[in-house]
C-alpha positions, 0 to 999 in steps of 0.5 A: 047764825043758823041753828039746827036740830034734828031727831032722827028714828030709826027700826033695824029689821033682823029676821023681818020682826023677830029681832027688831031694835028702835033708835031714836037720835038727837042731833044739835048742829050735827053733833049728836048729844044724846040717843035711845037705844031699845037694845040697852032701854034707857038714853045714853049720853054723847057729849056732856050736855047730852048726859045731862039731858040723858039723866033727866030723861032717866029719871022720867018712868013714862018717857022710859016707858014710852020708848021702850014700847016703840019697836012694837007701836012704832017699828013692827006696826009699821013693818008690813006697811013700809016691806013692799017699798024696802025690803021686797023691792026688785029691780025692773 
């Protein structure tokens, strides 16, 4: 059999960087088991596996931490680099 795993991130930009929220999806034979969620700060369970993982991952202050920081090191850090690409396109 095939087996595919896919984590997924994504920034929602509101108002360029004044409101930025950061997800972060993981997705095991499409079905996605857990998420990160900047808006609600913790991992999220979305199959019973994923609440598993989503505890464990809880219980982990660093990793918390880490992805806590992502809408600013990840999100907005990139921000400037990717607008003339996405939001600033025009049609030629």
């Amino acid at each position: 059999g095939v087996f595919q795993q896919v984590i997924k991130h994504k920034c929602h930009f509101i108002n360029g960087t004044e409101q930025v929220r950061y997800v972060n999806r993981y997705i095991y034979n499409r079905e996605q088991l857990l998420h990160f969620d900047s808006d609600v700060g913790v991992f999220v369970g979305d199959t019973p596996y994923g609440e598993i993982q989503a505890r464990y991952a809880n219980s982990n202050q660093e990793l918390l931490q880490f992805y806590r920081a992502q809408v600013d090191t990840y999100c907005r850090y990139n921000y400037e680099g990717v607008t003339p690409f996405t939001v600033e396109r025009r049609g030629e």
